[in-house]
N, C-alpha and C positions, 0 to 999 in steps of 0.2 A: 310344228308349223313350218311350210314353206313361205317364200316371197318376201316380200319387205313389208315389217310390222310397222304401225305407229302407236303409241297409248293415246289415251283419252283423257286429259286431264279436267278433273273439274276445275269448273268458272265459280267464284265466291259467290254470287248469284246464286247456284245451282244449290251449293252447300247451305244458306241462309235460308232458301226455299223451301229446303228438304227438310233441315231443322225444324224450321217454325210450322211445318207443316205434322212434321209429329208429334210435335209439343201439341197442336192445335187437336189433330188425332187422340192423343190421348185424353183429352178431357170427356168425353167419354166412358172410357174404363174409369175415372174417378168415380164419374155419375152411377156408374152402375154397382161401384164396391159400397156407396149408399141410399143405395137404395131397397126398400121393404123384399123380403125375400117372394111374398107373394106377387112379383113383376119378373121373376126368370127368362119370360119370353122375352121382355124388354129388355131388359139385361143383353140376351143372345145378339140381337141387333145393335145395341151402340155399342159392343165389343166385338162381335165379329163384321158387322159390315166396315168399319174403321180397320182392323187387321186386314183384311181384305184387300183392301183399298192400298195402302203401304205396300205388302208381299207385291201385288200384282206392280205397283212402278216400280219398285227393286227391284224388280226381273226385266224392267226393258231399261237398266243401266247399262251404257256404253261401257267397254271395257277397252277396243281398242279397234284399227283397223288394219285391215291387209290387203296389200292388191297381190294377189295370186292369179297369172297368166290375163284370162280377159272378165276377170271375176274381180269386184271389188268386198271383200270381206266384212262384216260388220259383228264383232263380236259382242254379245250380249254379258247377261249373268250366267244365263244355262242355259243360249242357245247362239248360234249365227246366224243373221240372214248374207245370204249368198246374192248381189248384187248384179248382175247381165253386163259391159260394158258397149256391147251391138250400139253401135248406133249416136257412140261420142263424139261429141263436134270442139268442146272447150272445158279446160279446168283450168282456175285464176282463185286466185287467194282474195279474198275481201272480207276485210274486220269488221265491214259496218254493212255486209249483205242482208242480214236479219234485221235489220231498225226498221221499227213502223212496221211488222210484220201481223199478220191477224192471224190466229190459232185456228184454223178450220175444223179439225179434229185432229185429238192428242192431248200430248201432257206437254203442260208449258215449263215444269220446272223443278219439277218433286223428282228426284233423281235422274233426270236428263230432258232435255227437248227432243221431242219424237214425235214424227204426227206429219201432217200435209198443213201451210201455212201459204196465206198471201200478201204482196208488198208488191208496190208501183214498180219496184226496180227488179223485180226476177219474176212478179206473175205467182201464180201457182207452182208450189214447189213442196218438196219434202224434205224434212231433216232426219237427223240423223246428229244430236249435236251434246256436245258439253260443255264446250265453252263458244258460244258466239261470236267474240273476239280474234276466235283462231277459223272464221267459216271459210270452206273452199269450196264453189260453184263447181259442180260438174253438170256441163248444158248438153242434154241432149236432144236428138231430133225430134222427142215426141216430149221429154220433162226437162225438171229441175233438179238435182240433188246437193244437197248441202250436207257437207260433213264435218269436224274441226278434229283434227289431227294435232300430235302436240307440235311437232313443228310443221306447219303449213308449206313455207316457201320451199323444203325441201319434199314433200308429200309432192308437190304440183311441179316442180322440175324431174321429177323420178317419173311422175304420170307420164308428162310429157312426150320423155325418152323412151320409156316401154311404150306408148301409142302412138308416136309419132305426130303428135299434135304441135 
């Protein structure tokens, strides 16, 4: 990997979320280890649509990010999305960007927040997050993007100086 990496560390939130959510998930497969053999089909469905469900947001866990030239990186479980920077006007570190946010679509917490979200103080915006606490606004001339790097203050003085912001 080229540029400057940051990890992603989870937010206790995230991990409680994700916990209680497969604990919650699983009750399901109990159901189905008693239940009459003659329900198979049912069976299929409260074990596999629950598996399903887990895999598919384990897969849009943050793992970390990079800013590579005018690309801002977003590394996945087993994939990246490659971010555009065209068109950046401001990056500022804010701990309390995400409060009072509305989930428009996405996942609010079962292995990371991802998704497009609204709040009086940024509007319609996307994340990109795992810990809230650590979010960095990146505003550009047409969105919003929000990401949390493990160290922020140094993510947003590096932005800066590579983009002359």
């Amino acid at each position: 990997m080229t540029g400057y990496v940051f990890g992603a560390p989870w937010a206790m939130a995230i991990k409680v979320i994700t916990v209680v959510t497969i604990i919650v998930v699983c009750i399901p497969v109990y159901i189905f280890i008693t239940l009459p053999e003659g329900a198979a089909w049912l069976g299929c469905l409260m074990v596999g649509g629950p598996v399903l469900f887990i895999l598919t947001c384990a897969g849009y866990t943050i793992r970390g990010y990079q800013l590579d030239g005018s690309s801002l990186l977003i590394h996945r479980l087993r994939w990246t999305n490659r971010l555009d920077l065209v068109g950046l006007k401001s990056v500022d570190y804010d701990p309390s960007a995400m409060s009072r946010s509305i989930r428009l679509f996405g996942n609010g917490g079962c292995f990371s927040i991802t998704g497009w979200f609204w709040n009086r103080k940024l509007g319609r915006y996307r994340a990109f997050v795992m810990d809230p606490k650590r979010a960095v606004v990146l505003r550009f001339s047409d969105y919003v993007l929000v990401v949390s790097p493990d160290q922020p203050a140094k993510f947003v003085v590096l932005f800066r100086e590579l983009h002359g912001l």
